[in-house]
Backbone bond lengths (Angstrom), bond angles and torsions (degrees), N, CA, C in turn:
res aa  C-N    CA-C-N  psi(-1)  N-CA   C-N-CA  omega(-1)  CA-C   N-CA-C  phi
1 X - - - 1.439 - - 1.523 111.08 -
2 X 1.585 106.57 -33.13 1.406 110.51 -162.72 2.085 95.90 -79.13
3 X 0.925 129.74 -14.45 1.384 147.43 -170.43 1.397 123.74 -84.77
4 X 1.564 84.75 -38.45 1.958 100.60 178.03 2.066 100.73 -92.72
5 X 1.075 105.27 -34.39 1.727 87.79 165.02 1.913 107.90 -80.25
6 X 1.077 110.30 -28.67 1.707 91.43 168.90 1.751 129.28 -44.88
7 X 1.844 90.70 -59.86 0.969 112.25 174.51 2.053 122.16 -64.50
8 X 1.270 109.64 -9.30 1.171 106.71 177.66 1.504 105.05 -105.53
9 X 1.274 127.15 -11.13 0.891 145.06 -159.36 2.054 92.45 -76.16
10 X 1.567 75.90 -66.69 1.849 95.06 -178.87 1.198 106.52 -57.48
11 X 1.305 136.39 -14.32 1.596 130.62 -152.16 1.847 100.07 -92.11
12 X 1.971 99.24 -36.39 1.219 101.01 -161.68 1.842 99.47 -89.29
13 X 1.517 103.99 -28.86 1.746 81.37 160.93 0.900 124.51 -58.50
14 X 1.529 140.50 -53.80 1.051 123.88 157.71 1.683 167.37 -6.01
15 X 1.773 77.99 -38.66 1.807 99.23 178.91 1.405 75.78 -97.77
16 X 1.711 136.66 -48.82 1.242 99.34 -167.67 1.561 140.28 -66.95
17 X 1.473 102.02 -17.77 1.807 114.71 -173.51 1.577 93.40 -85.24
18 X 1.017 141.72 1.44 1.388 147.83 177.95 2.030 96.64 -112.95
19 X 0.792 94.48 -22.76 1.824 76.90 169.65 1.556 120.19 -94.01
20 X 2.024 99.88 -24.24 1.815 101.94 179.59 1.832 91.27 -71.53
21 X 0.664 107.22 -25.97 1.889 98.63 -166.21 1.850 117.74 -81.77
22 X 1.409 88.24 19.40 1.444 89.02 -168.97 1.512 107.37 -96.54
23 X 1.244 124.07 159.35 1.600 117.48 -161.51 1.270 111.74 -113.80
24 X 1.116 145.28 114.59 1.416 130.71 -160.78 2.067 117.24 -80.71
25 X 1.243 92.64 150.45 1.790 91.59 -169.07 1.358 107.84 -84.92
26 X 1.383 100.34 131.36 1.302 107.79 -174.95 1.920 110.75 -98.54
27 X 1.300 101.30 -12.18 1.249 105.55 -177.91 1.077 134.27 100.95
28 X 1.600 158.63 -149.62 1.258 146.40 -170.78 1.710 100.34 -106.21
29 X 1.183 111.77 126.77 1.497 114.61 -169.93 1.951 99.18 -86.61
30 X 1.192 119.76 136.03 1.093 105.83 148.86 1.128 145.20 -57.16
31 X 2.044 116.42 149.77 1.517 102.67 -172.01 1.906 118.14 -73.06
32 X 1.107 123.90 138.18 1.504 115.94 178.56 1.766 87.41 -103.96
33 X 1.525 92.83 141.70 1.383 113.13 178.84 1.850 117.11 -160.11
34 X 1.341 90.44 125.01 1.636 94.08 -174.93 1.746 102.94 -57.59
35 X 1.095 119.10 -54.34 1.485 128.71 -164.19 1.592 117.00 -83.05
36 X 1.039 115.78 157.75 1.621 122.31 176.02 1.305 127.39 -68.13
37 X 1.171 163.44 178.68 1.376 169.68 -179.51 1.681 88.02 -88.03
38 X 1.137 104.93 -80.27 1.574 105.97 -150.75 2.192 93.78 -56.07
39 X 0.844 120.58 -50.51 1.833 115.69 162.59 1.336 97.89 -19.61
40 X 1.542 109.75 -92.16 1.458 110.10 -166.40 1.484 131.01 -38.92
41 X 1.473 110.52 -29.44 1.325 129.11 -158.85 1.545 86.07 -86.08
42 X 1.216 136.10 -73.45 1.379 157.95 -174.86 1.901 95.41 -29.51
43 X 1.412 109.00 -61.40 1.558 123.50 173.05 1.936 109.39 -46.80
44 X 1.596 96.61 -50.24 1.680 78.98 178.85 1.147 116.91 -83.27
45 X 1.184 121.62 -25.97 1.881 123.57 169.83 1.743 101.41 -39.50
46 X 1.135 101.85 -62.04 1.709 109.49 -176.69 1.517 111.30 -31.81
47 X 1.444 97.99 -68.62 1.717 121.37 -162.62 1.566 94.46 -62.17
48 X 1.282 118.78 -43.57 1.453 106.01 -168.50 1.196 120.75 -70.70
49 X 1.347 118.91 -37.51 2.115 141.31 154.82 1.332 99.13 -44.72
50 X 1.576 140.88 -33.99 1.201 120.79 -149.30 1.839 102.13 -71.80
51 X 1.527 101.33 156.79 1.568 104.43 -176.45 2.163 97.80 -82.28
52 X 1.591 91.68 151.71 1.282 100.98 171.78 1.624 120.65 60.03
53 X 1.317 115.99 17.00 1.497 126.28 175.88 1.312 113.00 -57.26
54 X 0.848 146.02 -12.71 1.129 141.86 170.91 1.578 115.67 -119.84
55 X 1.253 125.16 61.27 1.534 140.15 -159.71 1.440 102.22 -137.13
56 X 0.988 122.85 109.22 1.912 129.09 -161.89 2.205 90.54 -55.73
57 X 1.073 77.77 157.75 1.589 85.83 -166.13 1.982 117.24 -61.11
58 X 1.681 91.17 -38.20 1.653 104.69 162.60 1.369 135.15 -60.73
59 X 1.545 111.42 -26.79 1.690 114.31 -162.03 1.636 96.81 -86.78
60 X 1.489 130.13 -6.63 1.511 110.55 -171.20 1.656 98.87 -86.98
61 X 0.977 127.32 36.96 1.784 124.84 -170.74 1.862 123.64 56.26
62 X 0.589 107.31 157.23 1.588 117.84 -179.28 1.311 113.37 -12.33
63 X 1.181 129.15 101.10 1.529 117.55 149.88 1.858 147.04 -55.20
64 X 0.626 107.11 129.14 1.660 104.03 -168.55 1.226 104.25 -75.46
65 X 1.601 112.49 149.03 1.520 111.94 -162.24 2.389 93.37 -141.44
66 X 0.891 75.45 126.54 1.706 85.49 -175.46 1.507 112.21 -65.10
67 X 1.530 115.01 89.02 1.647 125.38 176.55 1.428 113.13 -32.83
68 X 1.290 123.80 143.82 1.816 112.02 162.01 0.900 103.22 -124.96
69 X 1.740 130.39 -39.89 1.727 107.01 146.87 1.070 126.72 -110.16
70 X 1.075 122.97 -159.22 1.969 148.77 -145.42 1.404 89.30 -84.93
71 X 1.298 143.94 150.57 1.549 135.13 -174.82 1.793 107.92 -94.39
72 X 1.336 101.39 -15.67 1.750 112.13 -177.05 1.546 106.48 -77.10
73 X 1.488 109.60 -27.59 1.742 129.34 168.86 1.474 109.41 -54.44
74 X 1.226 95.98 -57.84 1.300 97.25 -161.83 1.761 107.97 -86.24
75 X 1.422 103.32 -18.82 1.698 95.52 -178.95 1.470 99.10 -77.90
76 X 1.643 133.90 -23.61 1.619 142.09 177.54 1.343 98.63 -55.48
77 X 1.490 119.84 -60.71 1.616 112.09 -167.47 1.544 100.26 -64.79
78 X 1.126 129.21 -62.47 1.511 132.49 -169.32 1.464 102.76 -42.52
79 X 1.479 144.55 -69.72 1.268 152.05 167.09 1.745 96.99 -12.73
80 X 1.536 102.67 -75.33 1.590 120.92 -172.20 1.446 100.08 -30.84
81 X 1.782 104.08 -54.33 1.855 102.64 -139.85 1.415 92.16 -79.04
82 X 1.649 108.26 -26.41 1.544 82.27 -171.30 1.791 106.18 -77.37
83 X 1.523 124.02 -32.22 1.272 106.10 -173.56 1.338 116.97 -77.26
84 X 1.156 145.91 30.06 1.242 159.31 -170.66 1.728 98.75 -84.45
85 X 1.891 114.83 110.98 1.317 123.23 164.94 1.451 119.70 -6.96
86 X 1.806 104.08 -74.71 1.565 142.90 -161.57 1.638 98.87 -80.28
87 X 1.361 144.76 0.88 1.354 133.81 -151.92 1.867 107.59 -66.18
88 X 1.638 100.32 -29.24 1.332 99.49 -170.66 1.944 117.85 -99.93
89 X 1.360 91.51 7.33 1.754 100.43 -163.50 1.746 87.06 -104.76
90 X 2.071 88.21 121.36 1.738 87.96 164.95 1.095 105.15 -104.53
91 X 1.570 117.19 176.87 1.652 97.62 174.21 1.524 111.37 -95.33
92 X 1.234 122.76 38.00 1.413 114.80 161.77 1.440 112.33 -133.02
93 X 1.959 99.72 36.29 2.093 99.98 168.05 1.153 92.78 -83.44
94 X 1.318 153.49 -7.39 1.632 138.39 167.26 1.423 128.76 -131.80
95 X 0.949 132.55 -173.71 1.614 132.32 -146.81 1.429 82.82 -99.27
96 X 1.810 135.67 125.20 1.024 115.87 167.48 1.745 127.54 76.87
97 X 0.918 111.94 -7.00 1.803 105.97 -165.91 2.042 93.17 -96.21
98 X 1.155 81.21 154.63 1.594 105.11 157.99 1.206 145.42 -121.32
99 X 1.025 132.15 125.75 2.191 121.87 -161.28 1.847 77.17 -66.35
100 X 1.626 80.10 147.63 0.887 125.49 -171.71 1.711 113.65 -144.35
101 X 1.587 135.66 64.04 1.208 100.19 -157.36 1.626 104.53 -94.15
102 X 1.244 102.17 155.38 1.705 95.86 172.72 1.274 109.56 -130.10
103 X 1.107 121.14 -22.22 1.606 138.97 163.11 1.448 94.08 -42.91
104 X 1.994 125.25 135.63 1.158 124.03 179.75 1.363 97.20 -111.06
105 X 1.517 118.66 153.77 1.504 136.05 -156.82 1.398 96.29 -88.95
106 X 1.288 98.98 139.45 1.582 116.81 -163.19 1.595 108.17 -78.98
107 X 1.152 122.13 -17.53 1.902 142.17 172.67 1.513 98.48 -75.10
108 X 1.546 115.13 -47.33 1.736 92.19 -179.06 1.510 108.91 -122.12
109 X 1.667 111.56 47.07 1.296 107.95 140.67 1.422 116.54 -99.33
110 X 1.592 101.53 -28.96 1.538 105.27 163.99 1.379 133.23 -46.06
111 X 1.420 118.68 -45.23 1.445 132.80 177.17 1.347 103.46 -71.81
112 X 1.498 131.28 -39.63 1.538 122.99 -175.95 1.470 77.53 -69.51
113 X 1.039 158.87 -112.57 1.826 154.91 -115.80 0.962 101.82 -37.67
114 X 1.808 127.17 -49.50 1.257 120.00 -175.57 1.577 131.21 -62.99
């Protein structure tokens, strides 16, 4: 007897700490939207007319990509970074150490010869 009021005891805190936690409904929120209906609508008309929409993004051939530098720039640094002494040493492959390079870069011993 003494077990079944424990246990009912616990049952009804229960429903009660489960009723303070309950969140009250506020209801269907309206949609917020920068743009107009007829915009949006106008936009999917487009997309859905467009030719080849459904063409995996790779099979139409090469895409063009907008340069920001000179391609001789960028093949100079790449050359550099990869021949660079130090390219593979971070400074946390050892307990404590710091790059240090002393080894001179093989790109501007070349240019001093010249």
């Amino acid at each position: 007897m003494k077990t079944l009021n424990i246990l009912s005891a616990a049952a009804l805190t229960l429903l009660a700490a489960t009723g303070v936690q309950a969140e009250p409904y506020d209801g269907v929120h309206p949609a917020v939207s920068a743009r107009m209906r007829e915009d949006v609508n106008a936009e999917a008309v487009r997309a859905a007319s467009a030719p080849n929409q459904n063409v995996a993004r790779g099979s139409r051939g090469p895409e063009t990509v907008a340069a920001s530098k000179d391609r001789a720039i960028v093949e100079a640094e790449a050359i550099r970074s990869a021949s660079a002494p130090d390219q593979n040493v971070a400074s946390g492959s050892r307990v404590n150490s710091k790059i240090i390079s002393t080894m001179s870069h093989p790109a501007d011993a070349r240019a001093q010869a010249k």
